[in-house]
NUVOFI-932875 format. One line per field, with one value per residue: residue number from 1; x, y, z of N, C-alpha, C in turn. Coordinates in steps of 0.1 Angstrom, whole numbers, plus 2048, in hexadecimal, padded with zeros to 3 digits. Example, Ala and Ser with C-alpha at 12.3 -4.5 7.8 and 13.67 -1.06 7.14 Angstrom:
2
i: [1, 2]
n.x: [884, 880]
n.y: [7C7, 7EA]
n.z: [84E, 847]
ca.x: [87B, 889]
ca.y: [7D3, 7F5]
ca.z: [84E, 847]
c.x: [884, 881]
c.y: [7DF, 800]
c.z: [84E, 84F]
This chain:
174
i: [1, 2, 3, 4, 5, 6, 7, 8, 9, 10, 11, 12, 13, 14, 15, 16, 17, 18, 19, 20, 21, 22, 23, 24, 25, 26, 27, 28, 29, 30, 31, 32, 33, 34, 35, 36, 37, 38, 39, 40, 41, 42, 43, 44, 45, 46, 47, 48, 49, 50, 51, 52, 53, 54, 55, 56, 57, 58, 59, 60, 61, 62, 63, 64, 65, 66, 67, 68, 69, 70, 71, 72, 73, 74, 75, 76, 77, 78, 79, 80, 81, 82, 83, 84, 85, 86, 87, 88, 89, 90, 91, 92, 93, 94, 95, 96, 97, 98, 99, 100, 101, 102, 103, 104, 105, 106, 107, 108, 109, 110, 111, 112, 113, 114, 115, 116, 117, 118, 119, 120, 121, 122, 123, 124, 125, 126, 127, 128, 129, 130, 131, 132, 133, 134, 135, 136, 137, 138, 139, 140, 141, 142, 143, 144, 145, 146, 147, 148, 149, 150, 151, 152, 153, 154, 155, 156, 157, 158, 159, 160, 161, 162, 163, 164, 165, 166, 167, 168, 169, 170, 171, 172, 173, 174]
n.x: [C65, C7E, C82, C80, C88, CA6, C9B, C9C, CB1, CC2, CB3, CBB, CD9, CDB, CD4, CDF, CF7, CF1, CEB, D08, D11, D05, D08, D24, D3C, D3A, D47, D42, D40, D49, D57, D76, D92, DAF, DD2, DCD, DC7, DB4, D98, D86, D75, D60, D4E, D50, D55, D71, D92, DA8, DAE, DAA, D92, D89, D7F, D87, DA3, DB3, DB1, DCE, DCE, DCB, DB1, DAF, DA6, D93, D81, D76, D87, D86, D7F, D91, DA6, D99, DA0, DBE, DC2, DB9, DD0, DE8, E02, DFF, DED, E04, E13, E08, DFE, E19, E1C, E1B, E12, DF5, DF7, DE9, DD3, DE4, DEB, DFD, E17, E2C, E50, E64, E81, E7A, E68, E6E, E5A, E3C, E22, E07, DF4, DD5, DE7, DED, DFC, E12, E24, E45, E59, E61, E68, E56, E40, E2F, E0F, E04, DE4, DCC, DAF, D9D, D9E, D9E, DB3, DD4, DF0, E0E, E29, E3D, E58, E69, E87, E97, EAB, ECD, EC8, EBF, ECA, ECE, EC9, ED2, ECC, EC7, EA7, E9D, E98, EAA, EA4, EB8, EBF, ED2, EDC, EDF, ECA, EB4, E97, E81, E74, E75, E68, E61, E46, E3E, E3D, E4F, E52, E72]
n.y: [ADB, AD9, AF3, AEF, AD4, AE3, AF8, AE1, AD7, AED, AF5, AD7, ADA, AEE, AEA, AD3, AE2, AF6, ADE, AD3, AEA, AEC, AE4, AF0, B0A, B26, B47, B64, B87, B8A, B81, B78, B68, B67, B68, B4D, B3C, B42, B52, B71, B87, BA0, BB4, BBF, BDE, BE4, BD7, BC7, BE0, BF5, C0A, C09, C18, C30, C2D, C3F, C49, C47, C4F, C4A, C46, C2A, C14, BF7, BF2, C00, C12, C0C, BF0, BE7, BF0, BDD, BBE, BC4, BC9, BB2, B9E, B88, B92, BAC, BB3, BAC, BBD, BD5, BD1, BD9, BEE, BFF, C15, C20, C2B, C32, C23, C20, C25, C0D, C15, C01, C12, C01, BEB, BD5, BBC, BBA, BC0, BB5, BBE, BD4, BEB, BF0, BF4, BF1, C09, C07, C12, C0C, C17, C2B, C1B, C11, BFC, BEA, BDC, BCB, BC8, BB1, BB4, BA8, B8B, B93, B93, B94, B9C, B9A, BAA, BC2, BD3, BF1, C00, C18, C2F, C2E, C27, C0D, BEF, BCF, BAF, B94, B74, B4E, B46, B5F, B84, B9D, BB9, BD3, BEA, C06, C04, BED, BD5, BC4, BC7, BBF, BA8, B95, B7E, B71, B6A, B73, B86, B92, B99, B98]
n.z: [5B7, 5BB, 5C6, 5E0, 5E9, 5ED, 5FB, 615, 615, 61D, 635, 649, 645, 655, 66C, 673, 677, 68E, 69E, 6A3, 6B0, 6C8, 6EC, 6F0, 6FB, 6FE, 6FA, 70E, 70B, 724, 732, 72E, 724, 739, 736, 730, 741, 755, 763, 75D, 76B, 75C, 766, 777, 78B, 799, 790, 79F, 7BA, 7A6, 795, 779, 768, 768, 75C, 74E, 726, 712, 6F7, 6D5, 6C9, 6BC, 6C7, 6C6, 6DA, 6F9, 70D, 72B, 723, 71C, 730, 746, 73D, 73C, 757, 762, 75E, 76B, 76F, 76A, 783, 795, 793, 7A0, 7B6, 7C3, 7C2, 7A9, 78F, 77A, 760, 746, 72C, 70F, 6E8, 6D9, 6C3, 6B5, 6AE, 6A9, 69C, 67E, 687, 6A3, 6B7, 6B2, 6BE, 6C1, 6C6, 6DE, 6FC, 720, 734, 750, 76A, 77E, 793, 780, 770, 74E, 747, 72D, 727, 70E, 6FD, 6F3, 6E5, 6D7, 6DC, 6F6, 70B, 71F, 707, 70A, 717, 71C, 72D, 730, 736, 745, 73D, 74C, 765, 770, 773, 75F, 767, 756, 758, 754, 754, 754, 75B, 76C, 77B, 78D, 7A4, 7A8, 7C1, 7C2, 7C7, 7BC, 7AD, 79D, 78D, 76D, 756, 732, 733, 74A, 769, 78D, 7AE, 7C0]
ca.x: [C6C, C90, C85, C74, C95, CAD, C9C, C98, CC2, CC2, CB0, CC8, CE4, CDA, CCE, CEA, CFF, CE9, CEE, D16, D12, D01, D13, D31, D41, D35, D51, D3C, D4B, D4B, D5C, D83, D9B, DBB, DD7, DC7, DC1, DB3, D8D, D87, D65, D62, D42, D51, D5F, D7C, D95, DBB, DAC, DA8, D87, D88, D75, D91, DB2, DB5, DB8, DD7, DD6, DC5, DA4, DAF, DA5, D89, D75, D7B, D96, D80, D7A, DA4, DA6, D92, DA8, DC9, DC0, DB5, DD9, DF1, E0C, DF7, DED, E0F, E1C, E00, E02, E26, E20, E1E, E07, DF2, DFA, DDD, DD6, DEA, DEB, E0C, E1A, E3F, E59, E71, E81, E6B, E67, E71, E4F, E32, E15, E04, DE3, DD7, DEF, DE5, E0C, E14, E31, E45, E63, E68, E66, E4C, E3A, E25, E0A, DF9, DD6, DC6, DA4, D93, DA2, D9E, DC0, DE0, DF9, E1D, E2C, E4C, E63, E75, E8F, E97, EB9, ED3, EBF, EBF, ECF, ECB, ED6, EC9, ECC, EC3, E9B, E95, EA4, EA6, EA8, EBE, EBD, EDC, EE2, EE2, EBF, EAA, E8B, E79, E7D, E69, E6F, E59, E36, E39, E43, E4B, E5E, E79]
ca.y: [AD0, ADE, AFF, AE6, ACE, AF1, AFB, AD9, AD4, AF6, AEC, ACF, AE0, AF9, AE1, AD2, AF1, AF5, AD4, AD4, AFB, AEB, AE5, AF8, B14, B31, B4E, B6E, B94, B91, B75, B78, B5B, B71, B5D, B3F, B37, B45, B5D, B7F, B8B, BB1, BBB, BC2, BEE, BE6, BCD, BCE, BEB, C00, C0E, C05, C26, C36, C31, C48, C45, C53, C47, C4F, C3E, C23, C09, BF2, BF4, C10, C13, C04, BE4, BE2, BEB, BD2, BB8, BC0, BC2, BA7, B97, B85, B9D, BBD, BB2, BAC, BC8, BE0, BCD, BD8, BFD, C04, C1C, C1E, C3B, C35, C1B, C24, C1D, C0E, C11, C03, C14, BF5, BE2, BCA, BAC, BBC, BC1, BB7, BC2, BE3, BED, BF5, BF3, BFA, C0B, C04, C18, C07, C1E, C31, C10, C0F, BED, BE9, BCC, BCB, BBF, BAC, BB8, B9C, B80, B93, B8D, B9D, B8E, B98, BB6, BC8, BDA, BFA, C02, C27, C34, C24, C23, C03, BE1, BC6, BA1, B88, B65, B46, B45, B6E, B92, BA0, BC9, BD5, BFA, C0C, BF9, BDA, BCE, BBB, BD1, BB7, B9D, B92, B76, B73, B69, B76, B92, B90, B9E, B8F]
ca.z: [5BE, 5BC, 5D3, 5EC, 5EF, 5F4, 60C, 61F, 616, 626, 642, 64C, 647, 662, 67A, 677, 681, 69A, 6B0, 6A9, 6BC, 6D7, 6F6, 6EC, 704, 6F7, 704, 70B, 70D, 734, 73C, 726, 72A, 73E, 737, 727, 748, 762, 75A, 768, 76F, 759, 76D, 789, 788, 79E, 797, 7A6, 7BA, 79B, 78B, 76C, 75F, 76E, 756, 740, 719, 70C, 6E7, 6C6, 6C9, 6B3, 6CD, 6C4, 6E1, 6FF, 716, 735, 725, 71D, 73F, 74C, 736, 743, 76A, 768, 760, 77A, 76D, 770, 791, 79E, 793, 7A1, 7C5, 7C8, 7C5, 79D, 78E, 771, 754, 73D, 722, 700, 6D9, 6D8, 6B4, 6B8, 6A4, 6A8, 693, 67B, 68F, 6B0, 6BD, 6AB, 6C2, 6BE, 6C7, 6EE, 70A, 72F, 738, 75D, 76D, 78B, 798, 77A, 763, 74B, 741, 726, 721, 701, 6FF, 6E9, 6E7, 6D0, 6E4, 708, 70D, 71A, 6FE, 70A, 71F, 719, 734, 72B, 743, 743, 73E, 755, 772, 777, 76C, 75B, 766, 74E, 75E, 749, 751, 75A, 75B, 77B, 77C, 793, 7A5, 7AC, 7CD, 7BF, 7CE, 7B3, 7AA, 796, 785, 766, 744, 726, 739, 75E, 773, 796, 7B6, 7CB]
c.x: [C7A, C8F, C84, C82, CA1, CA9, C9D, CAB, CC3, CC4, CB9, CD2, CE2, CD7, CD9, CF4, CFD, CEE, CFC, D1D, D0B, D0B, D25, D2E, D3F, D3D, D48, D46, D4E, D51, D6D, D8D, DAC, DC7, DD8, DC3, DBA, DA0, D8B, D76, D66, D59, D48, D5A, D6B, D86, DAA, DBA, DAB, D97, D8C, D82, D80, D9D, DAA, DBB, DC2, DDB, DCC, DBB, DA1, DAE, D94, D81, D78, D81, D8F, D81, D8E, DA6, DA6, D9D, DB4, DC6, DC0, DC1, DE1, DFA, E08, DF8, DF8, E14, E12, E00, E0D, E28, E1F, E0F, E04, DF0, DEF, DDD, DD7, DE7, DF6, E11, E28, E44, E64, E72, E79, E6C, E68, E67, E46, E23, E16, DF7, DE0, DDE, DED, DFA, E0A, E25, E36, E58, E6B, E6F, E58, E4C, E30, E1D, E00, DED, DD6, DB3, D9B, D96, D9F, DA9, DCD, DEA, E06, E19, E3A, E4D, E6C, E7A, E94, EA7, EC3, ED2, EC2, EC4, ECA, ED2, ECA, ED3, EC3, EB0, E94, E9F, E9E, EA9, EA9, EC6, ECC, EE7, EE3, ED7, EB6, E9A, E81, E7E, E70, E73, E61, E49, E34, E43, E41, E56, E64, E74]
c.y: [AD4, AE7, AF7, AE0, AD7, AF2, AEB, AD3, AE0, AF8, AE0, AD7, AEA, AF6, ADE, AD5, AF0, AEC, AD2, ADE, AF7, AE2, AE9, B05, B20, B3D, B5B, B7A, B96, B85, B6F, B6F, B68, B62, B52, B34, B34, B53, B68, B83, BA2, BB4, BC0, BD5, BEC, BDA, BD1, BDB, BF9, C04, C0D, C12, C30, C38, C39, C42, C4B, C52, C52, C4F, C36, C13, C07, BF4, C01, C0A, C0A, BFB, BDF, BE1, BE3, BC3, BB5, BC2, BB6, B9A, B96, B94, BAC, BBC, BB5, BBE, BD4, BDA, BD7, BE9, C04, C10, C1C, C2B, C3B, C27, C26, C21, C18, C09, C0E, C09, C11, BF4, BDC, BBB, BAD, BB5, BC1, BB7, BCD, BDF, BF6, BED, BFD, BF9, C10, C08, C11, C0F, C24, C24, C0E, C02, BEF, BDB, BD0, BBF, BBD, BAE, BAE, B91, B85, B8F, B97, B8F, B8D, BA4, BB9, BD4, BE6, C00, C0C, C29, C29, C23, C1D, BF8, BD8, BB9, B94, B7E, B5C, B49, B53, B77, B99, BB3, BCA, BE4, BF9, C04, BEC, BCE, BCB, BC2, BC9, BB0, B94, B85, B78, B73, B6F, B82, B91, B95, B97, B97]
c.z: [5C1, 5C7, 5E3, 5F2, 5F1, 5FC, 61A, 621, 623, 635, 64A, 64A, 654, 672, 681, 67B, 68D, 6A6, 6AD, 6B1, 6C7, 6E0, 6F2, 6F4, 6F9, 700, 701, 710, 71B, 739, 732, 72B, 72C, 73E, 734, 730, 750, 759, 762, 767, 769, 75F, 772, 780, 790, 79E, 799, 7AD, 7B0, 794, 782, 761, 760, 767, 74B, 732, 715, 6FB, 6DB, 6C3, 6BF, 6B8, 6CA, 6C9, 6EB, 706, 723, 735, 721, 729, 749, 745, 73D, 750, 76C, 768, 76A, 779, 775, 77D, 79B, 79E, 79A, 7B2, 7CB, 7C1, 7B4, 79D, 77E, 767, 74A, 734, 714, 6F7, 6D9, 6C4, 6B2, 6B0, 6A7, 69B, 68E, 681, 69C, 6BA, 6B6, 6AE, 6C0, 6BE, 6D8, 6F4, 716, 731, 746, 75E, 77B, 78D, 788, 770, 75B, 744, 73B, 724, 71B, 702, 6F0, 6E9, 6E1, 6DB, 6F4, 70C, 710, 712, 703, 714, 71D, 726, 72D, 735, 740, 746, 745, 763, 778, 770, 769, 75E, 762, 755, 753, 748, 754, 75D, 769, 778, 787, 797, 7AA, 7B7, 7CA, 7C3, 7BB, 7B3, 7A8, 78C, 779, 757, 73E, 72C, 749, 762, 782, 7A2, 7BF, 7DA]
């Protein structure tokens, strides 16, 4: 009598799983929320005119899945995008292990690193989430300037023309 009502608790309980998992959005590995907004389609081998089979890894092979499917990840963000419109190029996806400060920067893992006049941009993936999470700017020597304005930092080449201009979520050119 006891094994009989276990299993039939069992039973209910699983059912019951069951129909609160039906009609619920089920997120599969081909379809990654970019942005939290917007969905990218990974099937596809070319997006932002890039093959995707095509970057190179430059890291340690301490990336969860392979470089392709990072790939596929950040293309598919606005950021990436813009910046690959407007003449950038793509150096490989990395490990990035900061050696900041503690608190500086606390991503690490793969990053697809995007060069645009001798500026390198990093945007770290999130590979569980399908996600780019952030992107960092490093401005090379004294190149080029910096004019922070209240809502965005403008970099600014030699002549005084505005290169790009990016804040915390967007990157984009005057």
């Amino acid at each position: 009598m006891k094994i009989s009502f276990f299993i039939l608790l069992l039973m209910l309980l699983l059912i019951g799983h069951a129909a609160c998992c039906i009609d619920q959005e089920i997120k599969g590995p081909d379809q990654p929320v970019i942005n939290n907004t917007t969905k990218c389609n990974l099937s596809e081998e070319w997006i932002s005119g890039v093959n995707v089979s095509t970057v190179p890894y430059l890291g340690s092979e301490s990336i969860r899945t392979n470089a392709s499917f990072v790939a596929r990840i950040a293309l598919c963000d606005k950021n990436v995008a813009e910046m690959l419109s407007h003449g950038s190029g793509i150096k490989g996806i990395i490990d990035f292990m900061p050696s900041r400060p503690k608190g500086w920067n606390l991503s690490c893992g793969p990053t697809l690193w995007v060069v645009y006049r001798g500026i390198d941009v990093y945007f770290y993936v999130n590979e569980t989430q399908e996600i780019v999470e952030r992107f960092e700017v490093v401005i090379p020597g004294d190149l080029y300037g910096k004019e922070r304005l209240e809502n965005y930092t403008s970099l600014i080449d030699g002549n005084g023309t505005a290169v790009f201009a990016f804040n915390s979520s967007d990157i984009w050119f005057p």
